[in-house]
N, C-alpha and C positions, 0 to 999 in steps of 0.2 A: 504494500500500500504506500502511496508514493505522500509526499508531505502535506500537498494537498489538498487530497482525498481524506486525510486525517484530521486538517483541519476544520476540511468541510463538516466531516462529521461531528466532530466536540463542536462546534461550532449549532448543527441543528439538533444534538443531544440538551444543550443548552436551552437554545429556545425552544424544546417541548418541554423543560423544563419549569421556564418561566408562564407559558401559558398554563402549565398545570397548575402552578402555584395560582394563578390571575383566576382560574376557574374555579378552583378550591375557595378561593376570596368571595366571587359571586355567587357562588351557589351557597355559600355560608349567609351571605347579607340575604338572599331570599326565601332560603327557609328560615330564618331568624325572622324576618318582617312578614314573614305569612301565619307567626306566632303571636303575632304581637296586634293588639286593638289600633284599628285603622279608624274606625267612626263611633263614637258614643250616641246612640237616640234614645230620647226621652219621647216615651208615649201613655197616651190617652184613653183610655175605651169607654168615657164619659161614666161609669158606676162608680171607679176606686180613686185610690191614688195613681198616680203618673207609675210607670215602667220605665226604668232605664234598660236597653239592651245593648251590650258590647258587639259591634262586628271585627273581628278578625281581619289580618291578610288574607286567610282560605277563603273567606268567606264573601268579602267586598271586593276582593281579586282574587275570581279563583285559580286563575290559570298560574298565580307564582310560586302555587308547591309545586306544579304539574312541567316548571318551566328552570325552579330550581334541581328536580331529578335530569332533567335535559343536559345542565351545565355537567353534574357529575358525571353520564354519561361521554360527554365530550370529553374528559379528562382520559378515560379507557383509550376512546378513540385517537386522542393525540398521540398514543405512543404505538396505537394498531396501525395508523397507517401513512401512508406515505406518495409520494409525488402530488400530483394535480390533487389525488383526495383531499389531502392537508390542506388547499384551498376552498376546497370544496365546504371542507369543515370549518374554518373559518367564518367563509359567509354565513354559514348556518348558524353561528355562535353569533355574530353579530346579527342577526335576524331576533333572536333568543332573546338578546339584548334590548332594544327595540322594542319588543311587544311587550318586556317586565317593566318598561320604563313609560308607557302609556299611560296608564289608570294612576301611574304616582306625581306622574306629572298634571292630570287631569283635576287630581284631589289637591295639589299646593294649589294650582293654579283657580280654579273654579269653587272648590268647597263640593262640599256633601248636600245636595237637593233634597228636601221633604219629599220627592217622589222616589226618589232613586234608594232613599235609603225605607220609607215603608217597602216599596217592591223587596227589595234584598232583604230583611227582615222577616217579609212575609205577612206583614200586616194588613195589605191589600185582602186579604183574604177570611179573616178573624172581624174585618171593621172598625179597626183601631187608626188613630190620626196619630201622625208625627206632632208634637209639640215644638222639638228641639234637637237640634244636630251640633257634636262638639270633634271637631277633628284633628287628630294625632299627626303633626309632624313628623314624626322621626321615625315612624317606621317606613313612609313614604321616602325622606332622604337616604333610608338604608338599603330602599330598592336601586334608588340613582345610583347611590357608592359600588353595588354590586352590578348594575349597570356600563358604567365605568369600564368597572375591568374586566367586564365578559367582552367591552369594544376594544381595552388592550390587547385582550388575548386572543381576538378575534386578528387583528392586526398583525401579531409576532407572528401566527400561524399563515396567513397569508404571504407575510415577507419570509418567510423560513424557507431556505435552500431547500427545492425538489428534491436533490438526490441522496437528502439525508433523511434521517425517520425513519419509523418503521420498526419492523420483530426484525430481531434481530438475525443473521444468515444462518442458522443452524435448521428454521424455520422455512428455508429455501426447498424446494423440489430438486431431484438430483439434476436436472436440465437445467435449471438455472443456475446450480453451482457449475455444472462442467463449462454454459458460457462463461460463467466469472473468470473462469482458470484457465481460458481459451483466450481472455482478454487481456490478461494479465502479460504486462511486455519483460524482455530479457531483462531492461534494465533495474525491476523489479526482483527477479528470480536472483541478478547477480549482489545486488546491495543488499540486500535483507536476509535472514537466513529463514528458512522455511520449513515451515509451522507442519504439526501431522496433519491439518485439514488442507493444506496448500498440495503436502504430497498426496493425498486421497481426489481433489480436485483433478490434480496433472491427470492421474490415472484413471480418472474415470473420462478424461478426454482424449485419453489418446495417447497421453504424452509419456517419456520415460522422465523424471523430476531427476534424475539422478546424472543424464548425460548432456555434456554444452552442447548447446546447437552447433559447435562447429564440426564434435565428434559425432554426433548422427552421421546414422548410412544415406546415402541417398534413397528418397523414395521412390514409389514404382511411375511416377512420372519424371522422374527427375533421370539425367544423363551422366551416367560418369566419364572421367574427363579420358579423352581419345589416346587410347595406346600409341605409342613409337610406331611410323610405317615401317617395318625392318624391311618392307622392301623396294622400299624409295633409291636405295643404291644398288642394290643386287642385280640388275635385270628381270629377265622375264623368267615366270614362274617359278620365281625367288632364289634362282642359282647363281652364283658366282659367274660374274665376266671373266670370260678368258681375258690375260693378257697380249696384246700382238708382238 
């Protein structure tokens, strides 16, 4: 493996590192905030006293437990797979991102409606009036925070070197290690010493690990090099010229 190709690699071992870490982070901040009371209502049903009902994250957003199991699956996925997929994954993770940050942004920005919160409650249905609606900041900022950096780690994933990532080569089919070891150049074979799976590659391609290509036989297309005519002087039908 040439210095590279080494680098390439720590290099995108790295960044599926950081995005796991960035994913670990957001799907932390949205299952936390799908725990925690997003809207306080106080209600009516004109007999008693007032009811107070706590709605949750699950509850006033449901989709941010459904969207925090998403993030930790993406964390598996970061280290499954590799080339164009890792982009692929990316966008999806920022899509993730996006849909958890709608309804937190909708609640700082607008507030909690007397409609929206009997519907979700379920009051609509019992005949009870919303008196008052009290809304929780901070679990809706915990959704942003973990927003955030589902969009960082969506980003490292996307700029992460295609040819890094991925299971690692033991996890290869024998065809795709014999091309590994078919691709791999002399200046490789001579600089580095070679590994028991380099010699198992050679030999399942073909090759002998053990001989320089300068000492290989020729193969059966190849020409070896033209004997001496011995009878470039001799004469005909390669006897000796008489003297005159």
């Amino acid at each position: 493996m040439s210095e590279n190709e080494s680098g390439g690699r720590n290099s995108g071992r790295r960044a599926t590192g950081v995005a796991a870490l960035l994913l670990a982070v957001a799907a932390a901040c949205l299952w936390g905030s799908s725990r925690m009371t997003w809207v306080t209502v106080t209600s009516s049903d004109g007999l008693g006293e007032d009811r107070v009902t706590n709605l949750d994250g699950g509850t006033w957003a449901a989709a941010t437990t459904p969207l925090a199991l998403a993030l930790v699956a993406a964390i598996a996925a970061a280290f499954a797979v590799r080339g164009w997929l890792v982009r692929v994954l990316g966008l999806l993770v920022a899509v993730v991102a996006v849909v958890a940050a709608i309804p937190a942004i909708g609640l700082l920005t607008g507030g909690a409606s007397d409609e929206k919160a009997a519907y979700i409650a379920g009051f609509e249905r019992v005949a009870t009036q919303v008196t008052a609606t009290e809304v929780s900041a901070l679990p809706a900022v915990l959704v942003l925070v973990g927003s955030v950096a589902a969009l960082a780690a969506a980003f490292v994933l996307i700029r992460k070197p295609a040819a890094t990532g991925g299971l690692s080569s033991k996890y290869d089919s024998p065809a795709a290690r014999r091309d590994a070891a078919a691709k791999r150049g002399a200046v490789d074979k001579k600089d580095e010493p070679q590994t028991q799976r380099m010699l198992w590659d050679a030999l399942d391609a073909g090759e002998d690990p053990t001989v320089d290509d300068g000492d290989r036989a020729p193969g059966a297309g190849e020409s070896s090099p033209s004997a001496t005519d011995v009878s470039k002087d001799t004469g005909q039908s390669g006897t000796r010229r008489e003297t005159e």
